[in-house]
N, C-alpha and C positions, 0 to 999 in steps of 0.2 A: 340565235345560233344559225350559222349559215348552213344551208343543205350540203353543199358539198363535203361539211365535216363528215358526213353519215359513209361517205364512199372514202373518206379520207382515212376513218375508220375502221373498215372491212377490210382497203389493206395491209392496216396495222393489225388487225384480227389474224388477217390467213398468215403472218409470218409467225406469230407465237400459237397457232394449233396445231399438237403433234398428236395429244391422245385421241385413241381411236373413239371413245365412247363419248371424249366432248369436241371431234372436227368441225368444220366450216358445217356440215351439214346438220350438227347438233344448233349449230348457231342460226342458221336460216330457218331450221322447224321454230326455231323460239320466237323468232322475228316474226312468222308465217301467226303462230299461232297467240301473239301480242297482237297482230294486225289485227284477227276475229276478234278477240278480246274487246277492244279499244272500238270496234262498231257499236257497242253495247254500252260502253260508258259516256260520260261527258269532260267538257274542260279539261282534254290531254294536248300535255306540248310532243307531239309526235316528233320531232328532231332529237329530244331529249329521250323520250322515247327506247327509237331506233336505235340510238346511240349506246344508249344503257347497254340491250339486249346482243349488240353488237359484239364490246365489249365485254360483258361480266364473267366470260371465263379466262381472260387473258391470266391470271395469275397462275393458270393450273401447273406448269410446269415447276412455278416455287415451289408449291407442295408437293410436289411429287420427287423433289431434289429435298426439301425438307420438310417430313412430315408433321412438324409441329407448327407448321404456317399455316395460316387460313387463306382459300387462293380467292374470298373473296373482298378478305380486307387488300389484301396484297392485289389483286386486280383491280380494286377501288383507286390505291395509289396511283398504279402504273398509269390509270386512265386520265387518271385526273393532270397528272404531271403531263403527258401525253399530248392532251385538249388543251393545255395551259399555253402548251408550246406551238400548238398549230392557232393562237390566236383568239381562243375561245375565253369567253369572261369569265370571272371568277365564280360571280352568283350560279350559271348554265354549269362551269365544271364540277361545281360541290351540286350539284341536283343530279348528274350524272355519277357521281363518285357515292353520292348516299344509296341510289338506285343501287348499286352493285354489292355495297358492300351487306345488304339484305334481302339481296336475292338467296342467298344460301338457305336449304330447309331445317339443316340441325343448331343454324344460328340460334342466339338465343333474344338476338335484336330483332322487331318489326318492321317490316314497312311501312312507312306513312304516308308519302305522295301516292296519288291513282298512279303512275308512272313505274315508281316503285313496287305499288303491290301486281302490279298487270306483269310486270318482268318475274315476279315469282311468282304468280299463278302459270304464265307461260313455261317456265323453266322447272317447274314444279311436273306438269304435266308429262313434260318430255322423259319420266320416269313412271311413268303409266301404262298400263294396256302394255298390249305387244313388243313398243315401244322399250318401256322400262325393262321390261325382262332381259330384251336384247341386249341393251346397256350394261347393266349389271353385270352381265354373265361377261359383255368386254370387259368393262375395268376389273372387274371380280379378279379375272385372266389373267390381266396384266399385273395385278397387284400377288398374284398366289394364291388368294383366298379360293377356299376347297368349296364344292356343292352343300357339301353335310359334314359333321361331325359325328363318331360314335363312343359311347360311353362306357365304362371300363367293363361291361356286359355284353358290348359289341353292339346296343342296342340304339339304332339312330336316336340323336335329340334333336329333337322338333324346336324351329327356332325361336322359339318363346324362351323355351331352355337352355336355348346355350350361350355360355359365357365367353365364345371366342366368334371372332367374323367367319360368315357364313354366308353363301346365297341363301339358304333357309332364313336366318336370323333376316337376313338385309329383307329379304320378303314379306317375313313376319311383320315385321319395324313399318315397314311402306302400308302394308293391308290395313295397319291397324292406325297408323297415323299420317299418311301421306294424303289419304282421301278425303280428309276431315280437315285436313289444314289451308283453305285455300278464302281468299279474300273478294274473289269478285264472283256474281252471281253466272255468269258463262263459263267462268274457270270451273264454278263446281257442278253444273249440268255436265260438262265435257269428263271430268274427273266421277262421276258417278256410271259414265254411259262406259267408260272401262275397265271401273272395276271389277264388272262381273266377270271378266276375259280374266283378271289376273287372278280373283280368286280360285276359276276352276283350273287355272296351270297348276297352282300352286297345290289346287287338293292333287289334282294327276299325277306332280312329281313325287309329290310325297308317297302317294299311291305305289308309285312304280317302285320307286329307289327302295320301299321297304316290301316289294314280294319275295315273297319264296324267304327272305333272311332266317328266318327261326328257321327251317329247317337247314339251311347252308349252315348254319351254327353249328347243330348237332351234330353235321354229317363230318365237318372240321372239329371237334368236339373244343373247340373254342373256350378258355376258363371262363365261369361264371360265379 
């Protein structure tokens, strides 16, 4: 693959990123942090690489026009047809197109090239630490999804418990499985060193959002 696809690339990235939680600068942390990554490992084709990580959210705007698409099978396409057209060989475009379409965490497919899993441990990450919170709390925004839920007692549900989208539930979900799903041994020293930052947000929010409630209850004499 020729280097200049890598920059041929990034232009075709910044015309298709609108959301705020995955802009150009979601896409250069991922790039930034495949870069560390890939010092630690061996036998990576870095063009393929870069390229992947470039790419792999191109599809977000499908889904977000239709939420029953996957924007990373649908970005896997786009890239692949994409690469196809600027000259790139078959074999290089389907090792970019598989990179992409298993970078997602609620996939249910693996990665299997180092290239592949390095894109999702990097892209994994970027929903971590301080980081993650931020995100969330965008797209959370942009999609409507609420802070909390409460239950017909008025009594917040902790997001283990509840059956509708949540920043609770989404934090829940990540605490308990984002930290533990990662493939390369740097992805998960880095993924360890911030969990501690998200678990104690997540105890403080809960903390906060539930003071004083029982008595605001009574005082509103709230049905129970």
């Amino acid at each position: 693959m020729e280097k200049n696809i890598v920059y041929e690339a990034k232009l075709y990235m910044e015309q298709l990123t609108k959301d705020a939680a995955h802009d150009r600068e979601h896409i250069y942390r991922v790039v930034n942090m495949a870069l560390d990554i890939a010092k630690t490992e061996m036998l990576i084709d870095m063009e393929i690489l870069l390229t992947a990580c470039i790419l792999h959210d191109i599809g977000r705007e499908k889904q977000f026009e239709n939420p029953k698409l996957c924007h990373a099978r649908e970005g896997a396409k786009m890239a692949y047809k994409f690469l196809r057209e600027k000259g790139v060989s078959p074999e290089e475009a389907i090792k970019v197109k598989a990179c992409i379409e298993t970078h997602r965490f609620r996939s249910e497919r693996q990665p299997e090239s180092i290239e592949a899993k390095i894109l999702f441990d990097a892209d994994t990450l970027d929903v971590t630490g301080a980081l993650g919170i931020a995100r969330s709390l965008l797209y959370e925004g942009r999609m409507g999804i609420p802070l909390y839920h409460v239950d017909s007692r008025g009594s917040i549900i902790d997001g283990k418990d509840d059956y509708q989208d949540s920043f609770l539930k989404e934090y829940d979900y990540k605490l308990f499985n984002v930290y533990n799903r990662l493939y390369t041994k740097r992805g998960k020293e880095i993924a360890q060193e911030r969990k501690k930052l998200t678990t104690a947000f997540y105890e403080e929010l809960y903390r906060e959002i539930s003071f004083g409630r029982g008595n605001m209850e009574a005082m509103l004499e709230i049905d129970k």
